[in-house]
C-alpha positions as CSV (number, residue, x, y, z in Angstrom):
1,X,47.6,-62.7,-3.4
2,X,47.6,-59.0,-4.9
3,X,49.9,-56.9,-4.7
4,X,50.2,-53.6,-5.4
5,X,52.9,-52.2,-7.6
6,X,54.4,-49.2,-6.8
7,X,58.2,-49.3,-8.4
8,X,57.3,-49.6,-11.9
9,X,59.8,-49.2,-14.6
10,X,59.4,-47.7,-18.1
11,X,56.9,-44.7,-18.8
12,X,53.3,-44.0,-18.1
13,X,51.0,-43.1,-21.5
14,X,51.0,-39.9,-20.5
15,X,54.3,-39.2,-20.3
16,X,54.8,-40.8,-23.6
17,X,52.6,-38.6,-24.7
18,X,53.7,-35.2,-23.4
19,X,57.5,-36.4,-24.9
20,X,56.4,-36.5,-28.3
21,X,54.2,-33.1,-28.0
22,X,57.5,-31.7,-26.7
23,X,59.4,-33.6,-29.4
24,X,56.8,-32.5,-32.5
25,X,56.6,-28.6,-31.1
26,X,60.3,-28.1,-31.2
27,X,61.0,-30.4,-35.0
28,X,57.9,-27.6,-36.2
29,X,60.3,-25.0,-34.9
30,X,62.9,-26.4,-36.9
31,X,61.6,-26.9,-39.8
32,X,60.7,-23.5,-40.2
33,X,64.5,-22.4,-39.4
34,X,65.1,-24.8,-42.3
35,X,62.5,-22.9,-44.7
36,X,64.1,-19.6,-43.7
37,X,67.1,-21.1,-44.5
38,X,66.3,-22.1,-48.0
39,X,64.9,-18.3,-48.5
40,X,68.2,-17.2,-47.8
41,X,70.0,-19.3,-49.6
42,X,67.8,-18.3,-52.7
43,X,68.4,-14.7,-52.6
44,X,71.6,-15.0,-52.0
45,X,71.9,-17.4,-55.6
46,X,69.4,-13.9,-56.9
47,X,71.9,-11.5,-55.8
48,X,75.1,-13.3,-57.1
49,X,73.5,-13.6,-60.5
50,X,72.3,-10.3,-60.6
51,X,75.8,-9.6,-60.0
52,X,77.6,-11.0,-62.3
53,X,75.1,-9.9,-65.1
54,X,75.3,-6.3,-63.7
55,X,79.5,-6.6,-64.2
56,X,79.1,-8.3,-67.4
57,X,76.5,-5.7,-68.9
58,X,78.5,-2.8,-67.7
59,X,82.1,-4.8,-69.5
60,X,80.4,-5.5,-72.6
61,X,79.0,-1.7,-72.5
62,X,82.0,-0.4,-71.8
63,X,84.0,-2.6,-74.6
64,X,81.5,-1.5,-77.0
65,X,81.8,2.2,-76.8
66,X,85.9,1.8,-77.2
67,X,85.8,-0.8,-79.9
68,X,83.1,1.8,-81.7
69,X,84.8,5.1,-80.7
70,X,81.6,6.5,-79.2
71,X,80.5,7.3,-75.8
72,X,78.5,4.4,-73.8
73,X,74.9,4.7,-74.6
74,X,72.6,4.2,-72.1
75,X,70.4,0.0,-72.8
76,X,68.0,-2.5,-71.3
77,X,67.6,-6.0,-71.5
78,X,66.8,-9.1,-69.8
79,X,68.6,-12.5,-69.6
80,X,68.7,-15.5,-71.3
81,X,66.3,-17.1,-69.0
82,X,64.2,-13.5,-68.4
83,X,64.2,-13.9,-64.3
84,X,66.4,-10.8,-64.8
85,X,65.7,-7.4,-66.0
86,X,68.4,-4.9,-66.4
87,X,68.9,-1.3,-67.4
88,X,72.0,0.9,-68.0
89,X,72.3,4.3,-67.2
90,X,75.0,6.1,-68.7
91,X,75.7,10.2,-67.2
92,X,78.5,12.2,-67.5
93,X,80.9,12.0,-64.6
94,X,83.6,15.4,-65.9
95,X,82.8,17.1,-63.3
96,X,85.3,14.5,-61.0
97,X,88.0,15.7,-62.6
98,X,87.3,19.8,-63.2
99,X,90.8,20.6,-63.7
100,X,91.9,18.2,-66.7
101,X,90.3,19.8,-69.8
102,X,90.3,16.5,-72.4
103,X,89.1,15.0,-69.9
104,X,85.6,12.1,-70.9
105,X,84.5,10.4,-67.5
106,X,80.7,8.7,-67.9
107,X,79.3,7.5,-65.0
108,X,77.9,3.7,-65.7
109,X,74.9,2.3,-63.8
110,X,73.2,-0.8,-64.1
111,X,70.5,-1.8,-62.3
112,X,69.2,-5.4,-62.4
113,X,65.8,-6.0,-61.1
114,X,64.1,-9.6,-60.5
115,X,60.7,-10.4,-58.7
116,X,61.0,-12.9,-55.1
117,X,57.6,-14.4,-54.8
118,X,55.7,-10.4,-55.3
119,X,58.4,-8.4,-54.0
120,X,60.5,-7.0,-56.6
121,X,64.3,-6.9,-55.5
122,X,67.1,-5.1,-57.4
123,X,70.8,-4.4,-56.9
124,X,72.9,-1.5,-58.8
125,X,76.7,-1.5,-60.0
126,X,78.4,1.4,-60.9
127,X,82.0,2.5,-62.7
128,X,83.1,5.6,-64.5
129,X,84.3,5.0,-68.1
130,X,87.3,6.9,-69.0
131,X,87.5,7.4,-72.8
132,X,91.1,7.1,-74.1
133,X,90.3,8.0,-78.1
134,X,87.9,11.0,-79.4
135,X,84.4,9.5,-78.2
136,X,82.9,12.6,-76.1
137,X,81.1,12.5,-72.6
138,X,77.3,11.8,-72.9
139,X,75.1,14.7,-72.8
């Protein structure tokens, strides 16, 4: 005697099949949320480093025009490991304070430039240097 089976329990091929599409469509979705995610994270590391090599180029610029009695001079450079290019830009910044005659403000900018993938990316710090000895503005 056959019979004829109609309460079956478990899953059919195709069903088995259509799960794991569904499954490998949405674990490609996340993948790529996890490669965007590692981009980030990356240019986030780029713009803290550039950061702190930005505040350390404009210290040591600033340290060296006091400790040498001379205004900041404008410099370029990259770092230690050359993923990082930076320039300084030095321009006179009296014009903040027009009333006080004695008066040596330089505006300080650096710029620090890297490359992500062929993009190039770059960030800018600034600060105004306020001589406290005889060093005079930049021209």
């Amino acid at each position: 005697m056959l019979r004829n089976r109609h309460n079956k329990a478990g899953f059919t091929l195709l069903e088995a099949v259509v799960a794991l599409a569904v499954a490998g469509i949405a674990a490609i979705g996340l993948l790529r949320l996890h490669v965007i995610s590692i981009d980030a994270v990356a240019h986030t590391r780029h713009v803290a480093q550039a950061t702190l090599l930005a505040d350390a180029q404009l210290a040591r610029t600033a340290a060296e025009a006091q400790a040498e009695k001379r205004p900041p001079a404008p410099s370029t450079g990259t770092s230690d490991c050359e993923t990082y290019r930076w320039e300084i830009a030095v321009e006179d910044a009296s014009h903040l304070l027009p009333d006080a005659e004695d008066t040596r403000l330089a505006r300080l900018v650096c710029r620090v430039i890297w490359h992500d993938g062929a993009r190039e990316r770059a960030i800018e710090l600034e600060t105004i240097y306020w001589s406290t000895d005889d060093a005079q503005t930049p021209p």
